[in-house]
Each structure stands twice: as structure tokens, then as C-alpha cells.
MARKOLLUM-816489 format. One line per field, with one value per residue (C-alpha): x, y, z; residue in one letter. Coordinates in steps of 0.1 Angstrom, whole numbers, plus 5000, padded with zeros to 4 digits. Layout:
% residues N
xx <- [X, ...]
yy <- [Y, ...]
zz <- [Z, ...]
resn <- [A, ...]
***
This chain:
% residues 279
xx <- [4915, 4929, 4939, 4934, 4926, 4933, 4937, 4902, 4891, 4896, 4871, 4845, 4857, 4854, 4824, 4806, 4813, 4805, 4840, 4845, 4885, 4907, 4941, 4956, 4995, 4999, 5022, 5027, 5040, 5060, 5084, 5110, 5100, 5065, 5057, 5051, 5013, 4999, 4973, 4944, 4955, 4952, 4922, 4902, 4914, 4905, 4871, 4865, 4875, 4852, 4824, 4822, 4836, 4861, 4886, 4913, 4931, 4964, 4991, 5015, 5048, 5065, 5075, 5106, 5117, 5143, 5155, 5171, 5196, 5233, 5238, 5243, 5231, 5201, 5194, 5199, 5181, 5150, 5152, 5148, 5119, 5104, 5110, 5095, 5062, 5060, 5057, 5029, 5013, 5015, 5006, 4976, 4964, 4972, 4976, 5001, 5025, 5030, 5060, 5074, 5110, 5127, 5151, 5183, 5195, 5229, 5236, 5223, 5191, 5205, 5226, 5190, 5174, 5203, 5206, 5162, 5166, 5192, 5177, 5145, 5169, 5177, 5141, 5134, 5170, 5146, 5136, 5105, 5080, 5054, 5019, 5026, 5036, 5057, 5043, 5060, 5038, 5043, 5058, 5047, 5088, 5091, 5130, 5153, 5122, 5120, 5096, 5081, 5085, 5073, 5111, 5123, 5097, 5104, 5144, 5138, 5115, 5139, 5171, 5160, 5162, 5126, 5103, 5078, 5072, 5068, 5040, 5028, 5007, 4996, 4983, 4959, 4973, 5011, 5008, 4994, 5018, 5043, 5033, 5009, 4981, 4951, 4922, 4914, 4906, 4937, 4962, 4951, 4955, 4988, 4995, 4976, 5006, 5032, 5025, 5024, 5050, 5075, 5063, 5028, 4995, 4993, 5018, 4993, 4982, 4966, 4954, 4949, 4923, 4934, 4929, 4956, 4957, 4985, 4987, 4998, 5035, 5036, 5057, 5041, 5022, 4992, 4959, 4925, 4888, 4877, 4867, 4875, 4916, 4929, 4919, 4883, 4861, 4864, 4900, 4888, 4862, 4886, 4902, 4871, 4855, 4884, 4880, 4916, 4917, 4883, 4897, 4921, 4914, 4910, 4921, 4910, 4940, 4917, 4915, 4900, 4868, 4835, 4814, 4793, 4764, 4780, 4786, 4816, 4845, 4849, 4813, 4815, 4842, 4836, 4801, 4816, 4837, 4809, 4787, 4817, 4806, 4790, 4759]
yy <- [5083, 5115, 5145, 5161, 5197, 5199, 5172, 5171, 5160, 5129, 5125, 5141, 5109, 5084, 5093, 5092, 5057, 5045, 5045, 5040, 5050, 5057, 5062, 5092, 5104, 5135, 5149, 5140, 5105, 5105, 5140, 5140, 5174, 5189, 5225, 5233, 5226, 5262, 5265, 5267, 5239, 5220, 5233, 5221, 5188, 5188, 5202, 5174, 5148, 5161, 5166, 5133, 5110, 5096, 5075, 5067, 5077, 5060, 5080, 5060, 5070, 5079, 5053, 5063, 5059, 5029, 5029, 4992, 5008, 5005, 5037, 5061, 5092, 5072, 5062, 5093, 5113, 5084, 5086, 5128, 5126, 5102, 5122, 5152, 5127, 5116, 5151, 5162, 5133, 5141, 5178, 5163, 5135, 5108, 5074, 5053, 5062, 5030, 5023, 4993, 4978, 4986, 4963, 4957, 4958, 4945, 4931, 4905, 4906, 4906, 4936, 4954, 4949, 4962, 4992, 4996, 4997, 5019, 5043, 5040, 5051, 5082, 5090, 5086, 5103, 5134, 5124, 5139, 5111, 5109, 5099, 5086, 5053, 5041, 5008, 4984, 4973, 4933, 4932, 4903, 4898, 4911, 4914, 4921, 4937, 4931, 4917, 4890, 4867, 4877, 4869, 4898, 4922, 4908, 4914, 4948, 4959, 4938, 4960, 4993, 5012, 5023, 4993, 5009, 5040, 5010, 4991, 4967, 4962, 4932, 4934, 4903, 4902, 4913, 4876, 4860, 4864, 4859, 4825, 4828, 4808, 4816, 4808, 4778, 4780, 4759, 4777, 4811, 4799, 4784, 4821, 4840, 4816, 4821, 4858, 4858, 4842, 4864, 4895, 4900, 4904, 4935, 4950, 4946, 4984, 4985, 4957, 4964, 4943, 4934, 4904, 4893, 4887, 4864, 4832, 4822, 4822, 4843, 4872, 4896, 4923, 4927, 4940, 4927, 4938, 4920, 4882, 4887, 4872, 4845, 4846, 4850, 4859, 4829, 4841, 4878, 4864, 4851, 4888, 4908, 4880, 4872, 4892, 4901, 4925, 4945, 4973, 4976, 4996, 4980, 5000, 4990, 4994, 4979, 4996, 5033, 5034, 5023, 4989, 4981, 4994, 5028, 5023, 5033, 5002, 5015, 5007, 4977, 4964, 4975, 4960, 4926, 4929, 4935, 4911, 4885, 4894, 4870, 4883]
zz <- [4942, 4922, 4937, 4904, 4906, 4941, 4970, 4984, 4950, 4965, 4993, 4965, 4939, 4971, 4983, 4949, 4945, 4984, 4999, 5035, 5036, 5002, 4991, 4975, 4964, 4985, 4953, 4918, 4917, 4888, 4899, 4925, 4941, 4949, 4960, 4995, 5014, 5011, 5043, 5023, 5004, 5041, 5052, 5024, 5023, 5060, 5056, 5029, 5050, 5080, 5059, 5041, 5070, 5047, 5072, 5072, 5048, 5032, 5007, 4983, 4981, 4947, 4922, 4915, 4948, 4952, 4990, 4982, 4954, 4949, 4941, 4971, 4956, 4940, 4980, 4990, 4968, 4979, 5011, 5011, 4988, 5013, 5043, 5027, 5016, 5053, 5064, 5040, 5051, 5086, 5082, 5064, 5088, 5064, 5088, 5065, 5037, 5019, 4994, 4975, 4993, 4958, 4939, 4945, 4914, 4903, 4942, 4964, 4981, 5017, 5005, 4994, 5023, 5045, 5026, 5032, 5064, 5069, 5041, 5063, 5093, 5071, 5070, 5104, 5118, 5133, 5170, 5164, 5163, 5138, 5138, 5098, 5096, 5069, 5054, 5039, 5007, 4998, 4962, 4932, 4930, 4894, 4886, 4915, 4937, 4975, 4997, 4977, 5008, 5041, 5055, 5029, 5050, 5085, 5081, 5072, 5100, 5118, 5104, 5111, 5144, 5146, 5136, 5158, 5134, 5104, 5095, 5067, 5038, 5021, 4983, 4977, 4937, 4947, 4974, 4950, 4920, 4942, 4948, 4982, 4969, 4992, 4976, 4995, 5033, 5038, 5019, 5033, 5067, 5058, 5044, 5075, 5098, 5082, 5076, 5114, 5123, 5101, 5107, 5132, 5124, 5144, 5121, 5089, 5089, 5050, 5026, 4989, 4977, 4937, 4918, 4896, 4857, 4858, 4876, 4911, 4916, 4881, 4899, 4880, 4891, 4868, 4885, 4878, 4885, 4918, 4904, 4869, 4876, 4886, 4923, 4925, 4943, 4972, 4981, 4988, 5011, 5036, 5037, 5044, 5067, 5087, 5121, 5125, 5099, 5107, 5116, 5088, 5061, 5026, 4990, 4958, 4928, 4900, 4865, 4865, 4841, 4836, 4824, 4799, 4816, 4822, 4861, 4877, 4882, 4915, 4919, 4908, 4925, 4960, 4956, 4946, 4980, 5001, 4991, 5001, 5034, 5059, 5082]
resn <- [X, X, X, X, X, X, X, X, X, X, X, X, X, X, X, X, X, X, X, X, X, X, X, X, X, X, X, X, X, X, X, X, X, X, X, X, X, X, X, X, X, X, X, X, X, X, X, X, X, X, X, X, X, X, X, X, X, X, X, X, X, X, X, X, X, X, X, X, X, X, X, X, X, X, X, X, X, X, X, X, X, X, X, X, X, X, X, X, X, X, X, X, X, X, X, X, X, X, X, X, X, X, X, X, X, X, X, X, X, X, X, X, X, X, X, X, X, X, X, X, X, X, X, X, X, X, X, X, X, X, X, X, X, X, X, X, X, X, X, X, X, X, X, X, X, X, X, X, X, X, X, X, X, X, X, X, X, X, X, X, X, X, X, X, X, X, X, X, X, X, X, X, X, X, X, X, X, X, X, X, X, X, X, X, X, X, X, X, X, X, X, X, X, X, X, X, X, X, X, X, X, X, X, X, X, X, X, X, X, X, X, X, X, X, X, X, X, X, X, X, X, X, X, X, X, X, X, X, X, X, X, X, X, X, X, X, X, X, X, X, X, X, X, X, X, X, X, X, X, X, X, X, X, X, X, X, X, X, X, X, X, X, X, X, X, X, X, X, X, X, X, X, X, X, X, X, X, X, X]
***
């Protein structure tokens, strides 16, 4: 949801179109630096999220942050800007900050996931625990990105000295792409096993729920309207019926805008998911 015109914007957008949780950027995405929280500024985005029992809520990091670069001052420069989101989460109550591995670049993958986790050390060098989890997002595997494969994920969380302030989360069109074919019962249990067995189902903290233009094993990240891609509706249903992940919140990334009939796409789409649901 935007933040537009002032961060509890969002709980206003979400709760016009029936959201349960949503997810916002707690600055401007596309800048490096962001003013300080002013105090009113936190107050009303806490009296929004009281009064329309938005929860929880989930922040996405910047995109130009690349945590798996080559360049030091590039990773350094990340890994400040990430620290300073992960504190405005925190002083808002935002659960999970999630962010994309980043890409390697001109070295090997193995190198870019060692320099991750030690740029997610950087982040995390204060003793002072946070309630903000950093979340690992799964990526579609365009170019030289990381964490296309669950092993990618599962070495990182495995690299970095606090795995227990990390956390995970899947996108349904991001697995897809990247060639996790789940629309049958068989291969999303295949998925579901091996997803386990790399990284821990307890550590799934966020799912966002996008189908995919492109094909599976495409590697690239094109989100669709839920039903309207190449995954359909029958792969969503084994997400929002399987019982493992009730309790995780759920974030639709489809196209902004509205139908034919003038409803909201937001609407539209959550009301697809929900009818997935079994009684």
C-alpha cells in the first residue's frame, strides 16, 4: 500500500479494499536517505493501525540496495541504508523488513552469498536486539540475483552470526519463475519438502501471493493478477489452505488499478484468494 501523503495512508488504502495485514516502504524506495521519524509522524501511523486493526504489518526494503555486491563501498553504503530502514521499522512496529539477496555481479555466487551474510552482520553489529526481522525475500533468478534456489537462502541464514534475527519470505511468482512448479498437489509438496529441508518452515515469516506472466522456470520476475498467469488459481489454493502457514501473513504485489467494471484490483484479487479457501 502507499504511504503517499503520509505513512498511515496506508492502513486507510488497506482497509478500503478488505485487507487483513499489508505491506508498506517505510521511506522512498528509490533514494538512499530519508528524513528522520518526526513523533507525530509515529503517532498517527500508530493510531491508524489501532483504529483499523490492520496486522501485521511488513516494510520492503529499498531497491537499490545490493548487500551481495563486489564493490565494498556499494556494500557498505547497503548495509547503512538497511540499518537505518530496520530502525524505522522498529520505532514503527513493523514485524519484517524484507529485501531481495542482491546479485553478485561480475563474481561467483558462493562469493555473493558470503559477502550477504557478512553485510547482514554489518547490519546487525549493535547488540541491541530488535523486534524487526530481516527477511530474506526468494528471487525469480533474473541475471546474477541470489536466492533463486532455497540452498542459495539456507547458506546465507547459515553464514551470518545472527540467523535468529532473520527470517524468510517466499513469492508464489518469484518460485515459480524460478522453476518451483507447484501447481499440482505433488509438485507443491515436493516444493513444501524441500523448502523445509533447506531452510525450515518455521523460518517462512511473509508470503507474497503473485501470479506470474512468464512461464515456470522462465527466471523472470513478471507479476500477474491472481489467476490471470501462468499459475492459476489451483496453485494459490495449496498456499492459503495449507495449515502451516495460517498464521503467516500474506501480501499481494499485483498491478495497482482498477477493472473493467471500475472495482479496485486489490479487490479483486484478494477476493479471488479467498474464495480458494476450503470450509
Amino acid at each position: 500500500m502507499s504511504v503517499a501523503g503520509g505513512l498511515e495512508n496506508a492502513f486507510v488504502a488497506g482497509a478500503a479494499v478488505g485487507c487483513d495485514c499489508l505491506q508498506i516502504f517505510v521511506k522512498n524506495q528509490r533514494q538512499w536517505r530519508a528524513p528522520d521519524l518526526r513523533q507525530e509522524q509515529i503517532e498517527r501511523f500508530q493510531s491508524a493501525q489501532q483504529e483499523t486493526g490492520l496486522s501485521p504489518v511488513i516494510a520492503h526494503a529499498s531497491y537499490l540496495l545490493n548487500l551481495a555486491s563486489p564493490d565494498a563501498a556499494i556494500r557498505k553504503k547497503s548495509a547503512k541504508a538497511m540499518a537505518e530502514e530496520l530502525q524505522r521499522c522498529e520505532i514503527l512496529g513493523v514485524v519484517g523488513l524484507v529485501f531481495h539477496p542482491g546479485a553478485h555481479m561480475d563474481g561467483t555466487m558462493a562469493a555473493g552469498i558470503r559477502r550477504v551474510a557478512r553485510s547482514l552482520d554489518e547490519v546487525h553489529r549493535s547488540d541491541h536486539v530488535l523486534k524487526t526481522r530481516i527477511l530474506l525475500e526468494t528471487t525469480a533468478g533474473q541475471g546474477t540475483s541470489i536466492g533463486h534456489r532455497f540452498e542459495q537462502i539456507a547458506a546465507i541464514l547459515d553464514g551470518a552470526k545472527h540467523p535468529d534475527r532473520l527470517g524468510v519470505c517466499l513469492d508464489t511468482c518469484h518460485l515459480f519463475a524460478a522453476g518451483y512448479d507447484f501447481r499440482e498437489p505433488d509438485g507443491y509438496a515436493g516444493m513444501i519438502d524441500a523448502l523445509d529441508s533447506a531452510i525450515g518452515l518455521a523460518n517462512v515469516r511473509c508470503i507474497h501471493m503473485n501470479d506470474s506472466k512468464r512461464e515456470a522456470g522462465s527466471r523472470v520476475d513478471r507479476h500477474e493478477h491472481i489467476g490471470k498467469g501462468k499459475i492459476g488459481k489451483a496453485g494459490f489454493s495449496h498456499f492459503i489452505n495449507d495449515p502451516r502457514f495460517a498464521g503467516v501473513p500474506m501480501i499481494l504485489e499485483t498491478p495497482k488499478g482498477k477493472d473493467g467494471r471500475g472495482t479496485d484490483f486489490d479487490k479483486v484479487n484478494l477476493k479471488r484468494l479467498r474464495a480458494l479457501r476450503h470450509e
